[in-house]
N, C-alpha and C positions, 0 to 999 in steps of 0.2 A: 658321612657327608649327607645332608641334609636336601632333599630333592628341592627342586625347584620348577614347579607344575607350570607348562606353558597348556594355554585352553583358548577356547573360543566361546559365542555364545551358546545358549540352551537349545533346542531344537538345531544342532548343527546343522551348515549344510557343505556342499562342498570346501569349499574354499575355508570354511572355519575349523574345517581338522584337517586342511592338507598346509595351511599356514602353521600351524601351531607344528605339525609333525617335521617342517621343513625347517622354521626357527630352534627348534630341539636341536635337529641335526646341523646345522649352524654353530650354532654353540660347541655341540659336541665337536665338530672339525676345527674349532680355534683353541680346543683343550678345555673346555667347560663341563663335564660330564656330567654333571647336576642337574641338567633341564631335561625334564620330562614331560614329554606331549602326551595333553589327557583331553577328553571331549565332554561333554556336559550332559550327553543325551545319548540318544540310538541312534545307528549311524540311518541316512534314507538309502532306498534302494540303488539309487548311481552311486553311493560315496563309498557302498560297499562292493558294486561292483568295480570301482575303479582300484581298490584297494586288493582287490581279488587278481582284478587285470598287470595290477605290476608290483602283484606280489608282498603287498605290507599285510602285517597284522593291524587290529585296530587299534588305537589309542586307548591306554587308561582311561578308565570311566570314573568320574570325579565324583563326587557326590557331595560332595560339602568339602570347605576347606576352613571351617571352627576350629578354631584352637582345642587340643585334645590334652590329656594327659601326658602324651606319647612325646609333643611339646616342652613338656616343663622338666626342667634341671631337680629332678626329683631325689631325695638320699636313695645310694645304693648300698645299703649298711648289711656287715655279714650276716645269714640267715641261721639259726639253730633248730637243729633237729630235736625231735622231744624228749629223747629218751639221756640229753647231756646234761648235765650239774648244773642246778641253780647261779652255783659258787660260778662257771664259765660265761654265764649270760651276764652274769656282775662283774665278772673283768673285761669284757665287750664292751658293755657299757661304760664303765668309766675312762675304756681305751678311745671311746670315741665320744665325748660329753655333751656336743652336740645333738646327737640322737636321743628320743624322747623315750624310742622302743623299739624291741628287736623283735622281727616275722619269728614265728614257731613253726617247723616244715613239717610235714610226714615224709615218709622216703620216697616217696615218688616228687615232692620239693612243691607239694600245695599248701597250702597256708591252714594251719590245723590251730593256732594262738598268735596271742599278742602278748610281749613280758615286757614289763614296764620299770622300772626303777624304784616306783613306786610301790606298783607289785610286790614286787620278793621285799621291801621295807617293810609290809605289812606282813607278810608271811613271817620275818623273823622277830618284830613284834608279838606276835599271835602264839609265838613258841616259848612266851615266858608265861602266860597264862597254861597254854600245853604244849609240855615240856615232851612230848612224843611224837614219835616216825612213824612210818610205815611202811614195809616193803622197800629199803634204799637198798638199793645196787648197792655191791661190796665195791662194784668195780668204781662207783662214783666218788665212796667214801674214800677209798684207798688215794683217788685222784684228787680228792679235795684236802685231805689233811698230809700229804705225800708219805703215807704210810704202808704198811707193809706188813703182810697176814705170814704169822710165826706157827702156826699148827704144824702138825706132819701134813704131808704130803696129800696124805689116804683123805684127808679132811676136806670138805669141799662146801664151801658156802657162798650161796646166789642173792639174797638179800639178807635185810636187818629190819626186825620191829621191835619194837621198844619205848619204854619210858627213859630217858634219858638222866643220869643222875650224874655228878660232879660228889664221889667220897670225897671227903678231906680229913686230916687227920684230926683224933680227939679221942677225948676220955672215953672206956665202958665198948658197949660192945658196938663192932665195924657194920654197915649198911642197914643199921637198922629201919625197918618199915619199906626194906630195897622189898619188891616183888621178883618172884619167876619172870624170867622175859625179858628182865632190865637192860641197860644196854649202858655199861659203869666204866665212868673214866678215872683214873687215877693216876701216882703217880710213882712214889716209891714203897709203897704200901703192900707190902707182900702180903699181908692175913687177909687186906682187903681183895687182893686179885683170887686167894684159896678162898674165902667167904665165897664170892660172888662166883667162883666153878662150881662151888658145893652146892649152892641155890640155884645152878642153872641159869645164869646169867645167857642173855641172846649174845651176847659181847661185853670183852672188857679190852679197853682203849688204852696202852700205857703212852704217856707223855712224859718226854724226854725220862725215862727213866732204865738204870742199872738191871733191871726185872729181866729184861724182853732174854734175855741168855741162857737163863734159868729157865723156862717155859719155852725154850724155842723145841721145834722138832715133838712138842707131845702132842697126844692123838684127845680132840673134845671136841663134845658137843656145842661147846662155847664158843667162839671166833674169838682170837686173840690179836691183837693187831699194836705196834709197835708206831708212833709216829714220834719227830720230831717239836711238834707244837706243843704248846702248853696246853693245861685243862680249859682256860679258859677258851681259848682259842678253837680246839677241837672241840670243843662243845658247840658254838655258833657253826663252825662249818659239817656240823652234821645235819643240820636244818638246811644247810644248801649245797644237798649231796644229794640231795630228791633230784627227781627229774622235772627239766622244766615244765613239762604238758602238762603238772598238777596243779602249777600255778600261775598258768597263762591262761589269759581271756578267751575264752573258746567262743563262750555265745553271744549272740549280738554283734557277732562283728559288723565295723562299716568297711567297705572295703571297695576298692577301684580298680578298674582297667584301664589299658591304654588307650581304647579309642573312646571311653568314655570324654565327653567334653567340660569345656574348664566351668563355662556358665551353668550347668546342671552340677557339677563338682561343688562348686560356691553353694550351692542352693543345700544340697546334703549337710555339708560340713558345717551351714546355718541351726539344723537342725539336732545337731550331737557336738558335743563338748571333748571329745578325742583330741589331743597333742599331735598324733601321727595315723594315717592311714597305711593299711599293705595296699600296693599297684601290685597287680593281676596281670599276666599274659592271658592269649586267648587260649592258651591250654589250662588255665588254673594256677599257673607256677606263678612262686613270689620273685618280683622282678626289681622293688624296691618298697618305699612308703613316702607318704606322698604328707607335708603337711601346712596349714594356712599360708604362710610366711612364701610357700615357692608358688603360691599364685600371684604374685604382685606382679611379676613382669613374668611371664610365661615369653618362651621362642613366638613368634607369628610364624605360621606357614608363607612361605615366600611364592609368587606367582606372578606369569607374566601372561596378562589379555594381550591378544592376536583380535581381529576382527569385530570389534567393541568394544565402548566406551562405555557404556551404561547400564548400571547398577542391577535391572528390572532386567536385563539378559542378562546376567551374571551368575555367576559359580552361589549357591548359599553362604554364608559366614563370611561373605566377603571383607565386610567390615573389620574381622577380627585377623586379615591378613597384611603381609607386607605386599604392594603391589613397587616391583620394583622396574618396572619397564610394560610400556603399552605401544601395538603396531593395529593401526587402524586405517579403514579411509572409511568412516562414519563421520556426522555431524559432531561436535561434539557435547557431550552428554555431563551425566551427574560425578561420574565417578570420581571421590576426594581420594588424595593419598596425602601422609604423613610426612611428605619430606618431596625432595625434588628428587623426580623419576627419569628414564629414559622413554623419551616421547617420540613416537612417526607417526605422523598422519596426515597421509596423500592424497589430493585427489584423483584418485586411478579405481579404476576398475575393478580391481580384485586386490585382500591384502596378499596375498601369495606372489602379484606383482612385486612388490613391496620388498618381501622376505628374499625373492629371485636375484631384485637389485643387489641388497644386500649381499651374499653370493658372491655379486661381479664388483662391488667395492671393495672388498676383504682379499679378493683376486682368487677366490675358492670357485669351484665348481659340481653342480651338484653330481651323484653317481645317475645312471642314464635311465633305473629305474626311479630315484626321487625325481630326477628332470621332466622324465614323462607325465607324473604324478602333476606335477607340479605345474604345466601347460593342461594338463586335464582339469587342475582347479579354474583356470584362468577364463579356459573358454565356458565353464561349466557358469561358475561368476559375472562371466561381460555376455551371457546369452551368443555365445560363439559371434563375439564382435560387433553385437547388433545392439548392445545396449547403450544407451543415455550420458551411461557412466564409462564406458570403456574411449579410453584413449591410444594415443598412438606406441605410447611407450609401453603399453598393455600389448598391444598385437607384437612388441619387438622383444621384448621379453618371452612373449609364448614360442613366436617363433626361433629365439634360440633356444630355448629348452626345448623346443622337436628337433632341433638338429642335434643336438646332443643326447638325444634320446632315440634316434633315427626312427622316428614318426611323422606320419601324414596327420597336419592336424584338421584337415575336412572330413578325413576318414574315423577319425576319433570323434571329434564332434556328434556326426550322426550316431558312431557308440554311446557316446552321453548321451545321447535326450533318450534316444532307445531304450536305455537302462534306467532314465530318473523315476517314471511312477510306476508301479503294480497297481493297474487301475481295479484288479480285486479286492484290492486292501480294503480296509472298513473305514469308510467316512471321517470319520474320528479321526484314524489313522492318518488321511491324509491330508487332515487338516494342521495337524499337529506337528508333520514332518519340518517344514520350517516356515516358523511362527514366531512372531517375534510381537513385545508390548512396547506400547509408546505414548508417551504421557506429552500432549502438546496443550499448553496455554487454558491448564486444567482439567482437558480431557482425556478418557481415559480408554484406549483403544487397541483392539489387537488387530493385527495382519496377518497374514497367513498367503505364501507361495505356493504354487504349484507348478513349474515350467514343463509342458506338453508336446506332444508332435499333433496331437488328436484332441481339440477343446471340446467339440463336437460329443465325443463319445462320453469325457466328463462329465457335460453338463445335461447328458442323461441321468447322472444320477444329482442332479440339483435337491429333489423335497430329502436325500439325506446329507448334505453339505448343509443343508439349513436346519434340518434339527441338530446336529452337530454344534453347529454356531449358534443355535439358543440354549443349548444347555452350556455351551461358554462364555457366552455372554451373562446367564445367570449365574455359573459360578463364582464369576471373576468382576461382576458388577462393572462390566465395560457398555462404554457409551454407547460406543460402536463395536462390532466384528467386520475385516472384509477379507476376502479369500480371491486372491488374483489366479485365476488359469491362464497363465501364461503361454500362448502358440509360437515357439519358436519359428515356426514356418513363415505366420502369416503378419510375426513381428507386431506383436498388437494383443492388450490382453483382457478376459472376461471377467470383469468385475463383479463378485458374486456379495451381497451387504446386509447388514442387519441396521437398523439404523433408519435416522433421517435421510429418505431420500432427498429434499432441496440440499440438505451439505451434499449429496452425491451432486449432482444435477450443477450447484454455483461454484462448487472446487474442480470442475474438469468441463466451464461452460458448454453445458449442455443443452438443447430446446427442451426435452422433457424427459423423463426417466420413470419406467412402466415396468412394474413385477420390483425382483430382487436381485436381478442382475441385469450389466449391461458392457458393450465390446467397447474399450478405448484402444482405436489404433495411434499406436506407435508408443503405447507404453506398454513400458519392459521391464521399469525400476522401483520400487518399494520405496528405495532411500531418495532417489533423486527426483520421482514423480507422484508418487503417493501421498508420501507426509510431507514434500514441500508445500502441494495443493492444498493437503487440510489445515498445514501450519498459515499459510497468507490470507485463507477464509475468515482462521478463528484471531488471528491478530496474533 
């Protein structure tokens, strides 16, 4: 079964991996086992101690959801080890006509050749010009012409080399110009099978012939060997009694993995003229062969966004996915999908609100540590009920998820903020923790949270939040950077900005605006206070 990645956006923050982890488990309580909660980033310091406090692990870490190999409805066609009959990979192949080419393994099952159809056609080609073996296993020929070695017992032979001759009857004297070493098929020709002992023949081959009774049980240097095929017959199947490793494509292989992706896959396969690829496990083993015709419709990985809409917070490769359901209370953003999806989007608080509802529609209940988790998103998200965006069915939600979690949720609160920053971390770090891009009326800007007990002591270290913010702003060629320290206390937050101050100054009417940061009381919200102001500036 085929997972089904539920995530949220990039720099998660709470509430964007306790939605996705609470939607998984949703699912999974309606008989849906498939959905999988994954996060897009590093968790920040409260979402992991919240995850510590009621005992979850963290979510899968996503990294891309591009179509992979791993993806596509690839041939799973049987593999040959090297040391089996030519003659066996030629009845594979025409047992399966579809396939272009069969993997060649070693014994540990890595891909050691490619045998082609083509291949052994040219090998048996190649043996009318030379008409000689090399070292063939008895044991292959015996399997290839279904024949049966007549010596005594005492007699022991491991391979066959030779020039290969077809006697046939005629005037004057039997094999002449045969050499030492031959390797002579005939038929009912007894002076020919004495000739070719006397000369030391490496083998003589009888086809369908009266003989084999007469020389059965004697002791020679010779290999004698009885089959029921004809000469003409056991002659070609001794050219495909070799093993196939002699005549399989060893070098140059192209060759694929599973999580190799489909758009770089297309790019190789552009550049070599191969019918069929081996797919690779991550141990080396052949797992199939992979070729043009099954990239046309590759699987999409399937996935459901929890707390966003839009693209620029999004998973990599998004485009190349099925999105088949979206739960947000964001504006709504870029994101396209391919067909009509399952849509939420509230305006409430927290999407963890949201997923909670959901929950109490279905007539489900979550267990008392998801419940906890899950009022710990809530208030961690409405800034413990103080935010912009928090509504009332936000506070009735949370508060049944502490009753059924038997938590105080003022007691917890103070736990979150206490737990949200490690004000040691590296500037960088904490600029980065949740950060989100936002493209308004063609500009091109980033944000960045930090919700606090102490702004005070943060904005001690300001000259490294700003070099932070210019080297992000130069990487990312953003118009703006702004970095909110948000004081849960004092309900109000420090606007730290790179950028034109009059957009600071005319989007939050202000008399004047001095340095690179400044205190807006009574904003709290990114989504509902930040970019609504810079979107009504810019038009």
């Amino acid at each position: 079964m085929e997972p089904i990645y539920v995530f949220g956006h990039r720099n998660p923050d709470t509430d964007s991996v306790v939605s996705a982890m609470a939607y998984a488990a949703l699912r999974s309580a309606l008989g849906e086992n498939e959905y999988v909660a994954a996060r897009l980033g590093h968790l920040t310091d409260e979402t992991s101690f919240l995850l510590k406090r009621f005992g979850f692990e963290p979510p899968l870490f996503l990294h891309t959801v591009r179509t992979q190999v791993r993806d596509v409805d690839f041939d799973r066609p049987p593999t040959v080890s090297g040391s089996v009959a030519v003659s066996h990979a030629w009845d594979l192949l025409r047992e399966h006509p579809d396939l272009s080419g069969l993997p060649v393994t070693d014994e540990q099952g890595r891909l050691a050749g490619m045998i082609t159809a083509s291949g052994i056609a040219e090998r048996d080609m190649d043996s009318i010009d030379r008409p000689r073996v090399e070292a063939v296993p008895v044991f292959n020929l015996l399997s290839a012409i279904e024949g049966r070695v007549i010596n005594s017992d005492d007699d022991v032979f491991d391979t066959l080399t030779g020039e290969v001759v077809i006697a046939l009857p005629g005037p004057g004297a039997c094999l002449r110009g045969v050499r030492e070493g031959s390797i002579v098929i005939c038929g009912q020709q007894k002076d020919v099978v004495d000739e070719a002992l006397r000369m030391g023949a490496s083998c003589v081959i009888l086809c369908q012939s009266d003989l084999a009774d007469q020389y059965r049980g004697i002791s020679s240097p010779t290999c004698i060997i009885a089959t029921p095929c004809d000469a003409y017959r056991a002659a070609r199947l001794i050219y495909q009694s070799i093993p196939v490793r002699r005549i399989a494509k060893a070098d140059g292989l192209v060759c694929f993995h599973l999580d190799d992706y489909i758009d770089d896959v297309r790019d190789t396969m552009l550049e070599s003229r191969y019918r069929s690829y081996p797919v690779l496990d991550s141990d080396g083993k052949v797992v199939g062969t992979l070729g043009r015709f099954h990239l046309i419709r590759p699987r999409r990985k399937r996935v459901v966004l929890v707390d966003h809409n839009e693209t620029r917070q999004s998973v990599e490769g998004l485009d190349q996915a099925e999105i088949i359901a979206i739960l947000d209370h964001h504006r709504l953003a870029d994101v396209q999908t391919r067909g009509p999806v399952f849509m939420r989007n509230e305006p409430v608080g927290s999407t963890t609100t949201i997923v909670a509802t959901m929950f109490q529609e279905h007539g489900l209940m979550p267990s008392e540590k998801l419940a906890g988790l899950m009022a710990a998103a809530i208030l961690s998200d409405t800034v413990l009920f103080k935010s912009p965006t928090c509504t009332a069915h936000d506070r009735r939600i949370a508060e049944r998820l502490a009753r059924i979690a038997g938590i105080d949720l003022d007691a917890l609160g103070r736990e979150i903020f206490s737990a949200s920053v490690a004000i040691e971390r590296p500037a960088a770090e904490l600029l980065m923790r949740d950060f989100k891009d936002f493209h308004i009326a063609g500009h091109e800007i980033g944000i960045g949270q930090i919700n606090c007990l102490d702004v005070d002591e943060m904005l001690e270290r300001l000259p490294e939040f700003l070099d932070a913010m210019k080297k992000l702003q130069k990487d990312r060629a953003y118009g703006m950077v702004l970095l909110m320290l948000t004081d849960v206390l004092r309900c109000g937050t420090e606007l730290i900005f790179l950028g034109d101050a009059e957009i600071i100054r005319q989007s939050f009417n202000l008399p004047d605006v001095e340095g690179n940061h400044i205190f807006l009381p009574g904003v709290l919200s990114r989504k509902k206070q930040i970019v609504p102001a810079l979107a009504l500036l810019w038009g």
